[in-house]
C-alpha positions as CSV (number, residue, x, y, z in Angstrom):
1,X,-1.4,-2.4,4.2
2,X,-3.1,-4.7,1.8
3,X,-4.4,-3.6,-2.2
4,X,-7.3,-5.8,-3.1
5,X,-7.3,-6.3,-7.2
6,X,-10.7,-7.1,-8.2
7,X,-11.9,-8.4,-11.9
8,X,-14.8,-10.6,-13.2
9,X,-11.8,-12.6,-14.5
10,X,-10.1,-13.6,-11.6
11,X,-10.6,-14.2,-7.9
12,X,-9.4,-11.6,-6.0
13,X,-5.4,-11.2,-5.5
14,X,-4.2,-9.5,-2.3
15,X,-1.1,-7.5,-2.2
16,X,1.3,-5.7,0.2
17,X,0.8,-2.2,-1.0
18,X,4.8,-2.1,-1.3
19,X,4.6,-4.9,-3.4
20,X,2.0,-2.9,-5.6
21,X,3.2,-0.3,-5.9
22,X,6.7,-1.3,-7.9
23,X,4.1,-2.6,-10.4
24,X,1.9,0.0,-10.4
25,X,4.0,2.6,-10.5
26,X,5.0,0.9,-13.9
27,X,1.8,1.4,-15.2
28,X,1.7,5.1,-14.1
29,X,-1.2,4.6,-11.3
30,X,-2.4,5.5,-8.3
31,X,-1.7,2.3,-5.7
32,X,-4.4,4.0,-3.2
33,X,-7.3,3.4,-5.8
34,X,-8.0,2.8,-9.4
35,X,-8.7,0.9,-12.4
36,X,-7.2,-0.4,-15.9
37,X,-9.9,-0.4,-18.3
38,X,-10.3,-2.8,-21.2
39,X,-9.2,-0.5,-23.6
40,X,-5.8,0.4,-20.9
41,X,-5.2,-4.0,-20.6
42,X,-2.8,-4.1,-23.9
43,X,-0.8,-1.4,-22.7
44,X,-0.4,-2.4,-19.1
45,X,0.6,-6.2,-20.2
46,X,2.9,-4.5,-22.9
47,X,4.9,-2.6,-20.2
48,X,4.7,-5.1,-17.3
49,X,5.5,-8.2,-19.1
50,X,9.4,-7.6,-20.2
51,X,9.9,-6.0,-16.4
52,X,8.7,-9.1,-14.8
53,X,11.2,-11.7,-17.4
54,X,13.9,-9.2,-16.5
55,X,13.2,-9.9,-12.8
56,X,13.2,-13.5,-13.2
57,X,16.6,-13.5,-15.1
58,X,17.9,-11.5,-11.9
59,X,16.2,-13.5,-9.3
60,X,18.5,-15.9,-9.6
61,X,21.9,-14.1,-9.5
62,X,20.0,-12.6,-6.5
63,X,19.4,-16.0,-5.1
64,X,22.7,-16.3,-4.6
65,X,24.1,-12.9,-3.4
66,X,21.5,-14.2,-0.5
67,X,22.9,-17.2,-0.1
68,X,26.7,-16.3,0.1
69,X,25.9,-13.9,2.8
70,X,24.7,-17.3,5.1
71,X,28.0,-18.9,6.5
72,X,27.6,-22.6,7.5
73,X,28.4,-23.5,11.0
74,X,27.9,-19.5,11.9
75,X,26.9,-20.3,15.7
76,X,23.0,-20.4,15.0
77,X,21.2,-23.3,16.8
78,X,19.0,-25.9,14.9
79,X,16.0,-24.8,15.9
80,X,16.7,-21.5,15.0
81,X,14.9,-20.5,11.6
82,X,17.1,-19.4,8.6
83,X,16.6,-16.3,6.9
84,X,14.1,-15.3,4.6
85,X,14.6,-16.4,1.0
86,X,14.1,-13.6,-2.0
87,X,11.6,-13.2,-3.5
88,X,11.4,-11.9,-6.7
89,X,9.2,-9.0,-8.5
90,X,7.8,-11.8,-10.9
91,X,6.9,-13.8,-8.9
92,X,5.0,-11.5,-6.3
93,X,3.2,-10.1,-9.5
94,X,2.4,-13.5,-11.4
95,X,-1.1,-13.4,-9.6
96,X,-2.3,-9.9,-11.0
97,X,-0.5,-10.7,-14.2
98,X,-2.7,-13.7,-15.0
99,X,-5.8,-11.5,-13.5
100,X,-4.6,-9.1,-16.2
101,X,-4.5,-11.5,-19.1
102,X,-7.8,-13.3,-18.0
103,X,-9.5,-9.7,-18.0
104,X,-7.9,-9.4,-21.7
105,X,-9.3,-12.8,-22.6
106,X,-12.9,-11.8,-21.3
107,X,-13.2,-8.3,-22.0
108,X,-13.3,-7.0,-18.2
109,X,-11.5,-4.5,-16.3
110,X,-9.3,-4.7,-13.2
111,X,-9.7,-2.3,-10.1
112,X,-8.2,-2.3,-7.0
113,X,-8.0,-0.5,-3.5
114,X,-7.5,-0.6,0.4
């Protein structure tokens, strides 16, 4: 299922509720429905921010536990597709995280919901 995040900052930014729920889960909210208020923005970029640069420092070692698993030559046909690449926390939240500072810049609050 998808979580909309709404804010006069920002154009709307679509999640997997999966996805939203690792981050919001760091902010100690409900992922069905909610809001950050003005007053809640410092907090919520003060506890996401060093989660998300300790995701991107891992992405990479990641990258390549992915990548070591995939054998050259392993039988699979050219047309075939290869597997998914990771992605990482980071970069699935970069979106809301920009919402979130914008809505710090402008004085607006963030909601979100099915």
């Amino acid at each position: 299922m998808l979580i909309t995040f709404k804010s006069k900052a920002a154009a709307d930014v679509l999640m997997y509720e999966q996805h939203a729920r690792r981050i919001l889960d760091l902010l100690h909210k409900d992922v069905k429905r909610g809001v950050i208020t003005v007053d809640e923005l410092d907090g919520a970029l003060q506890a996401l921010e060093p989660v998300l640069a300790e995701s991107r420092n891992h992405a990479a070692a990641e990258c390549l536990h992915h990548d070591d698993k995939r054998q050259p030559g392993g039988g699979a046909h050219e047309d075939e597709h290869e597997a998914s690449e990771y992605v990482s926390l980071a970069t699935r939240a970069y979106p809301l995280l920009t919402m979130l500072r914008e809505a710090k810049r402008i004085g607006a609050s963030v909601t979100w919901g099915f």
